[in-house]
PADO-365538 format. One line per field, with one value per residue (C-alpha): residue number from 1; residue in three letters; x, y, z. Coordinates in nm, 2 decimals. Layout:
PADO-365538
n <- NUM ...
res <- ALA ...
x <- X ...
y <- Y ...
z <- Z ...
//
This chain:
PADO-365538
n <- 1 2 3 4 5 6 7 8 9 10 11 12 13 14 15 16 17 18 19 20 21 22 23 24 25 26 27 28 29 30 31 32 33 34 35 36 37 38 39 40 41 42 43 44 45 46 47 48 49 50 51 52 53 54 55 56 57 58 59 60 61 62 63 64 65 66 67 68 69 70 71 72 73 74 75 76 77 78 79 80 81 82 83 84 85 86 87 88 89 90 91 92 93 94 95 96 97 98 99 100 101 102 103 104 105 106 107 108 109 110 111 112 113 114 115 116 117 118 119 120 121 122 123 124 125 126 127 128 129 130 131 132 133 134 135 136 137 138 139 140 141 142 143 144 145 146 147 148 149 150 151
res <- UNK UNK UNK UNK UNK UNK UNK UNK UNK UNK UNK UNK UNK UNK UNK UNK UNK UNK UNK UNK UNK UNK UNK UNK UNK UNK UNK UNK UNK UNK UNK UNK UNK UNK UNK UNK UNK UNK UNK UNK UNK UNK UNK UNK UNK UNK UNK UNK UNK UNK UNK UNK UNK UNK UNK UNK UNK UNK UNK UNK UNK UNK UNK UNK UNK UNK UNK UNK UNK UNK UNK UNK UNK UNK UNK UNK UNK UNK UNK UNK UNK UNK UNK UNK UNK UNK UNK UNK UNK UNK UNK UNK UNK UNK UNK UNK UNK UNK UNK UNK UNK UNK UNK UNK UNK UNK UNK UNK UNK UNK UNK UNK UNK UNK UNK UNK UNK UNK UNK UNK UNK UNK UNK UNK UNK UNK UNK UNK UNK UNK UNK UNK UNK UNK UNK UNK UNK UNK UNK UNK UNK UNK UNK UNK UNK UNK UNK UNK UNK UNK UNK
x <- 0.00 0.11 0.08 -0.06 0.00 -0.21 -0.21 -0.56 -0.61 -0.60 -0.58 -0.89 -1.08 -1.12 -1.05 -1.08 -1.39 -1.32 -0.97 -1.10 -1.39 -1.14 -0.91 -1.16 -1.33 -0.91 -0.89 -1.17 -1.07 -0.80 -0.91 -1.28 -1.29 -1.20 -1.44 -1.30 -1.54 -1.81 -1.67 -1.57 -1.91 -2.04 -1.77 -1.63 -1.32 -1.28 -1.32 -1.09 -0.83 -0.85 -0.79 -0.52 -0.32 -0.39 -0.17 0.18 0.18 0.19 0.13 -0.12 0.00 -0.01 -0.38 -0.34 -0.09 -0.34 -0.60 -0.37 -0.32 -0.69 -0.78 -0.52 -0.64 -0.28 -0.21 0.02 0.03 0.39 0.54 0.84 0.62 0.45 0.78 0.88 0.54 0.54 0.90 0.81 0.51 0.61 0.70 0.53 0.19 0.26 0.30 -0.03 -0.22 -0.05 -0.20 -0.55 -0.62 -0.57 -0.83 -1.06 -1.05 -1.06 -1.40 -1.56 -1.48 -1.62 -1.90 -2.02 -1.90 -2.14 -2.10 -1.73 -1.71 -1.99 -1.71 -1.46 -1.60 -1.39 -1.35 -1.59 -1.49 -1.21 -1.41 -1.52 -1.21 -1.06 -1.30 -1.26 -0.87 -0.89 -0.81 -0.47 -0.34 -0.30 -0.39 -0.26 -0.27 0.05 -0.06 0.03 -0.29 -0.40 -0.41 -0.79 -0.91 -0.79 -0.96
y <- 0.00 0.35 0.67 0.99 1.32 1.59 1.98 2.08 2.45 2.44 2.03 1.88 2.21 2.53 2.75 3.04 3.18 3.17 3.31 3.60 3.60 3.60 3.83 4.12 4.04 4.09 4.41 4.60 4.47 4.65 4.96 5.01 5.29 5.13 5.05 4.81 4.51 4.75 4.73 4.40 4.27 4.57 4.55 4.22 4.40 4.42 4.06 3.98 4.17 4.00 3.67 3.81 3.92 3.65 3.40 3.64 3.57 3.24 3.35 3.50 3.81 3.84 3.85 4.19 4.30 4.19 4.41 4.70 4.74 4.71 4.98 5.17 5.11 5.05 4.82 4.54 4.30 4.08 3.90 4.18 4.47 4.28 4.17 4.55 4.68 4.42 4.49 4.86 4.73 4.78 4.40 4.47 4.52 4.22 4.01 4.22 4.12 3.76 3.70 3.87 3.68 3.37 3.51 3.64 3.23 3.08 3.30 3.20 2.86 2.83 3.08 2.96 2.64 2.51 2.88 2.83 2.49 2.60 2.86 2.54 2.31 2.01 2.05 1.85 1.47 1.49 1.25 1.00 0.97 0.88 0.67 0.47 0.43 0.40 -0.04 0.09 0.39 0.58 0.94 1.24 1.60 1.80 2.15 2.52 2.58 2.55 2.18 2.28 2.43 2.11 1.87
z <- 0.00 -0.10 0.11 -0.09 0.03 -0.07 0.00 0.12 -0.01 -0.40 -0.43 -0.19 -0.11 -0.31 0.02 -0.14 -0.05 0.30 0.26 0.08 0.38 0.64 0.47 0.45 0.79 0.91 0.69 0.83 1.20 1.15 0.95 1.02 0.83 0.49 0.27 0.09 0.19 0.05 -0.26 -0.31 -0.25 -0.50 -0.77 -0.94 -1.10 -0.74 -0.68 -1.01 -0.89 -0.50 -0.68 -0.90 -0.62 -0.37 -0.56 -0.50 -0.12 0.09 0.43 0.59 0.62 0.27 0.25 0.45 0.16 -0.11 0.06 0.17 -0.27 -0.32 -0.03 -0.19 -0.57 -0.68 -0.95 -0.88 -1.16 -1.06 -0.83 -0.84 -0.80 -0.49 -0.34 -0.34 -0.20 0.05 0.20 0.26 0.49 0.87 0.95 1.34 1.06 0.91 1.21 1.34 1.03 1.08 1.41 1.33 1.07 1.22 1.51 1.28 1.12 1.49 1.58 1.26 1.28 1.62 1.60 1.23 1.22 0.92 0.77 0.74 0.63 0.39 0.25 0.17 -0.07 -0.20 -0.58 -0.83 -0.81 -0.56 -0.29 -0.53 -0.66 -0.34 -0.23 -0.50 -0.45 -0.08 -0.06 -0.24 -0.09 0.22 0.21 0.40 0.42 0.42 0.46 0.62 0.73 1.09 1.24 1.42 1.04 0.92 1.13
//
């Protein structure tokens, strides 16, 4: 028998819709007065651009990045140009960012449980697939994301 490891976000569940969630609910935590989650429900160049920019990070923190350029309205089209706007970010707001996002997924999470599962949806054929290889393989989930998300 063979073991399969699998990352979760982007290979078993499209996650997202509740990074994006998260992200803005973290955003306007820590700058009630923006309006960008106004305008990203209103506007889907908005949206579009939220899921251009989400790919150049990896870390949390860079969800706050992605929404710092959209309150901002810059354009930031490459991984360069993102690099050089994120290193001129205070790193003690990144870390801040870092660590509210994480709370802003805990409360949901416990709060909304159904809500934010309902916000993570495994893609189209994923389960049937491994249910029907299961006898022969092993499966695990190597993965960045929280160990209490996962479970």
């Amino acid at each position: 028998m063979s073991v399969i490891a699998f990352d979760f976000d982007g290979v078993l569940v499209d996650s997202s819709p509740e990074i994006r969630h998260t992200a803005l609910v973290t955003w306007s935590s820590l700058r009630p007065g923006s309006d960008l989650q106004a305008r990203w429900q209103a506007d889907p160049e908005v949206r579009r651009r939220m899921d251009d920019l989400i790919p150049l990070g990896n870390r949390a923190e860079d969800f706050g990045v992605a929404c710092r350029i959209l309150d901002e309205n810059l354009t930031i089209a490459t991984q360069s140009a993102y690099d050089a706007f994120k290193s001129a970010i205070d790193s003690d707001w990144l870390e801040r960012y870092h660590r509210a996002f994480y709370d802003s997924r805990a409360a949901l999470r416990e709060q909304d449980p159904r809500g934010w599962t309902a916000l993570q949806q495994t893609y189209p054929g994923v389960l049937d697939a491994l249910r029907r290889h299961r006898a022969r393989h092993t499966y695990a989930i190597a993965t960045a994301k929280d160990a209490a998300s996962v479970r």
